[in-house]
C-alpha distance (Angstrom), angle and dihedral (degrees) to the residues before:
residue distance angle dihedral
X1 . . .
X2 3.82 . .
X3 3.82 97.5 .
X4 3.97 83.9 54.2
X5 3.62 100.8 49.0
X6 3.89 81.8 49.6
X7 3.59 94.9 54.6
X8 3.97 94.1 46.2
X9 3.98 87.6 44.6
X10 4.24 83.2 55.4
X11 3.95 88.3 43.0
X12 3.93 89.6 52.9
X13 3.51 98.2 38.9
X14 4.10 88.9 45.3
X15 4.00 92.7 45.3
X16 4.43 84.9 39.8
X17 4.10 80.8 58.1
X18 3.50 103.0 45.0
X19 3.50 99.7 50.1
X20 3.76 92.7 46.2
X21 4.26 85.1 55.1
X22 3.61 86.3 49.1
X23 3.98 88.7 48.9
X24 3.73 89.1 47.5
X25 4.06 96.2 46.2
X26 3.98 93.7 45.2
X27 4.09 91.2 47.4
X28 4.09 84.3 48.6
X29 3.98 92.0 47.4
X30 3.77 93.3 45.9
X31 3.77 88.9 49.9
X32 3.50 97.3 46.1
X33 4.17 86.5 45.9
X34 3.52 94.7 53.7
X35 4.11 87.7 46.7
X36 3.99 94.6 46.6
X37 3.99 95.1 49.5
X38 4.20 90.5 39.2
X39 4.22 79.5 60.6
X40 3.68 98.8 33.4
X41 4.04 89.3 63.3
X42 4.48 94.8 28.3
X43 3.68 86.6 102.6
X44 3.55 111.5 35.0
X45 3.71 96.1 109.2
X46 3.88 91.7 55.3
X47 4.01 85.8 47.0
X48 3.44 96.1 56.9
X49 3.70 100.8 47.4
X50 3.70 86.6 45.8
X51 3.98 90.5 53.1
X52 3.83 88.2 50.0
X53 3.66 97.4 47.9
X54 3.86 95.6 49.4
X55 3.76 95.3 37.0
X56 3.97 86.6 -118.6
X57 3.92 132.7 142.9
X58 4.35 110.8 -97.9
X59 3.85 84.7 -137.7
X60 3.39 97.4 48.2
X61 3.75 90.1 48.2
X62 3.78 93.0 38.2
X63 3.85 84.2 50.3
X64 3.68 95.1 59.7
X65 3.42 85.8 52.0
X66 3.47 96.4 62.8
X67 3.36 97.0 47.7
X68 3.75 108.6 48.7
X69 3.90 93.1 38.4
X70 3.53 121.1 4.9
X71 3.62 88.7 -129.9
X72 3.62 97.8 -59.6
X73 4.13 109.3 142.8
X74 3.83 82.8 -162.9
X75 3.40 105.0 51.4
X76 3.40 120.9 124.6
X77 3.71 134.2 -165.7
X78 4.36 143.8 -124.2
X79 3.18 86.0 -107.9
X80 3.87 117.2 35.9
X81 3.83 94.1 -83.5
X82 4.10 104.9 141.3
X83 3.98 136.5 -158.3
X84 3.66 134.6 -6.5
X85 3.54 104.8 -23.0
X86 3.90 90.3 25.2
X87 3.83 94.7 -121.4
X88 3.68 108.0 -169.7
X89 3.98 115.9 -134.8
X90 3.63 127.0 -159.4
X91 3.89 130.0 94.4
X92 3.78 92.8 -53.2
X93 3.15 111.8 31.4
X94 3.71 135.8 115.7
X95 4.42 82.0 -102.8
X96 4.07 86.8 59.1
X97 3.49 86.8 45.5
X98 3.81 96.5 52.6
X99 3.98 89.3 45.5
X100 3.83 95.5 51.4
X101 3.62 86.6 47.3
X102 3.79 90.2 57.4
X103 3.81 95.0 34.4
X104 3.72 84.2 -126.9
X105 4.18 126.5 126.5
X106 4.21 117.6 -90.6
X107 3.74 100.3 -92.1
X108 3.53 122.1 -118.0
X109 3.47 119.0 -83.0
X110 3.91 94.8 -117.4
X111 3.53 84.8 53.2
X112 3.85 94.8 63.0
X113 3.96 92.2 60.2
X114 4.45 88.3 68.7
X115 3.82 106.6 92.7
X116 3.55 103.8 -135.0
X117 3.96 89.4 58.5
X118 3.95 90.4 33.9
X119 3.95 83.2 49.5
X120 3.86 101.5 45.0
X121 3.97 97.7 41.5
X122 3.96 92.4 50.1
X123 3.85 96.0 46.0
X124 3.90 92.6 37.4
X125 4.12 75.9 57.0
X126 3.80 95.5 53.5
X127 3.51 103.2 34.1
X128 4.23 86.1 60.5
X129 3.87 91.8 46.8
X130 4.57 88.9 44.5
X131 4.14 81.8 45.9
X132 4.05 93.4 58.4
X133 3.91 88.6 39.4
X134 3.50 96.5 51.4
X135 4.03 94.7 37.7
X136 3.79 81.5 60.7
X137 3.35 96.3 51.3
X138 3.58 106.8 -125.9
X139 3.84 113.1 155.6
X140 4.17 94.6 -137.3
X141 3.63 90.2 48.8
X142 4.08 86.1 139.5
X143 3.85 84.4 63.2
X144 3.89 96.8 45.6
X145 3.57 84.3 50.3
X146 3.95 97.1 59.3
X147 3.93 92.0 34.5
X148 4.07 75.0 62.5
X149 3.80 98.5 40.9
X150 4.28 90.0 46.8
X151 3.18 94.8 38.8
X152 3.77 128.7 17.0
X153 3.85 128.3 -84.9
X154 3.76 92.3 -94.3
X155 3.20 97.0 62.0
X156 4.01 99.7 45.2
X157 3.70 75.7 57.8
X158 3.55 93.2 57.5
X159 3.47 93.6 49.8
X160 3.58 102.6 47.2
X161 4.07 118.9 119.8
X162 3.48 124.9 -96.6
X163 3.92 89.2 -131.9
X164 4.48 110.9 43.9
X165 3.93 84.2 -128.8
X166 3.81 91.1 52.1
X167 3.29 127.1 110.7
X168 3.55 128.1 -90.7
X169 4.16 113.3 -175.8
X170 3.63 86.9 64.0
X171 4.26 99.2 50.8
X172 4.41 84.5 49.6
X173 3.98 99.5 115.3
X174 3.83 99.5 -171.6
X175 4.08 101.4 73.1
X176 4.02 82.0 -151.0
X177 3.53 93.8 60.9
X178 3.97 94.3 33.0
X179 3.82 84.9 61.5
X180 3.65 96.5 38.1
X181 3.85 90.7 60.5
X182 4.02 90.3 42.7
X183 3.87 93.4 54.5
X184 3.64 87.8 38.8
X185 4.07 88.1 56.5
X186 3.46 100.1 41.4
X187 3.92 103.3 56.9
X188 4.07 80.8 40.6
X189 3.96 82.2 64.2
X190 3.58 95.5 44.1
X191 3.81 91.8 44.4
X192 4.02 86.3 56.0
X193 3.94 91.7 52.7
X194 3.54 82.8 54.9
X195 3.52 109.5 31.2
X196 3.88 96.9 111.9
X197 3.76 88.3 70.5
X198 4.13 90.1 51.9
């Protein structure tokens, strides 16, 4: 009788436990829900007037986003790149670009971590590389485009298909970039199932 009331106190105090951990994890997960979708939408507004200015998709741009930074206005890249779209600054970069573009000075660094900037230099950046794709007429210019924004016109160049209704994913040498234009495509997709809600 003992040994079974101690086996059914263990069996309470094990089933007590594991509901509290399940408590404890769903509380967690709803919290960390509620944060993810309160920064998934933060910057639509700044999206939007970016995909209007530069004649651009918002899921595409909103894509990007997702991508490079999750997000994150601070984040900061490997290799210098800054902010949401993780814009890289420096002489030849795509924030050089932007500023000879405007005839205006490189902006500060600290400057490239605010959204709107962050926003308007990184789509300003795609929407020239998806121009020259398109004016070419190649039928994955969207792909061109991010081989160029990943990884440097030359190499979208490199990487282009023999035939302009060829496939791109599948010429992409650099397995980073090759899955960096992948992700970057398939949230694009889901974004467009979706993008009535946006």
């Amino acid at each position: 009788m003992r040994v079974a009331r101690k086996i059914l106190f263990a069996l309470l105090v094990t089933v007590f436990c594991a509901v509290l951990v399940a408590l404890i994890v769903w509380i967690v997960l709803q919290g960390y829900e509620s944060y993810r979708l309160k920064n998934f939408n933060r910057f639509d507004p700044i999206i939007r007037q970016a995909a209007r200015r530069h004649n651009l998709p918002f899921g595409l741009i909103k894509a990007v986003i997702w991508q490079e930074s999750k997000f994150r206005p601070d984040a900061r890249g490997k290799h210098g790149e800054v902010g949401l779209m993780q814009v890289m600054p420096g002489p030849r970069g795509a924030v050089q670009h932007w500023a000879d573009s405007r005839c205006v000075g490189h902006p500060c660094n600290g400057v490239l971590f605010d959204p709107a900037m962050n926003v308007e230099i990184g789509s300003w950046y795609l929407a020239m590389a998806l121009k020259i794709w398109r004016a070419k007429g190649y039928r994955h210019a969207e792909e061109l485009a991010l081989c160029a924004y990943n990884a440097g016109p030359g190499k979208a160049d490199q990487w282009k298909p023999d035939e302009k209704s060829g496939e791109v994913i599948g010429n992409i040498s650099y397995p980073s970039t090759r899955k960096y234009v992948a992700g970057v495509m398939d949230k694009y997709r889901s974004f467009l199932k979706t993008e009535s809600t946006y």
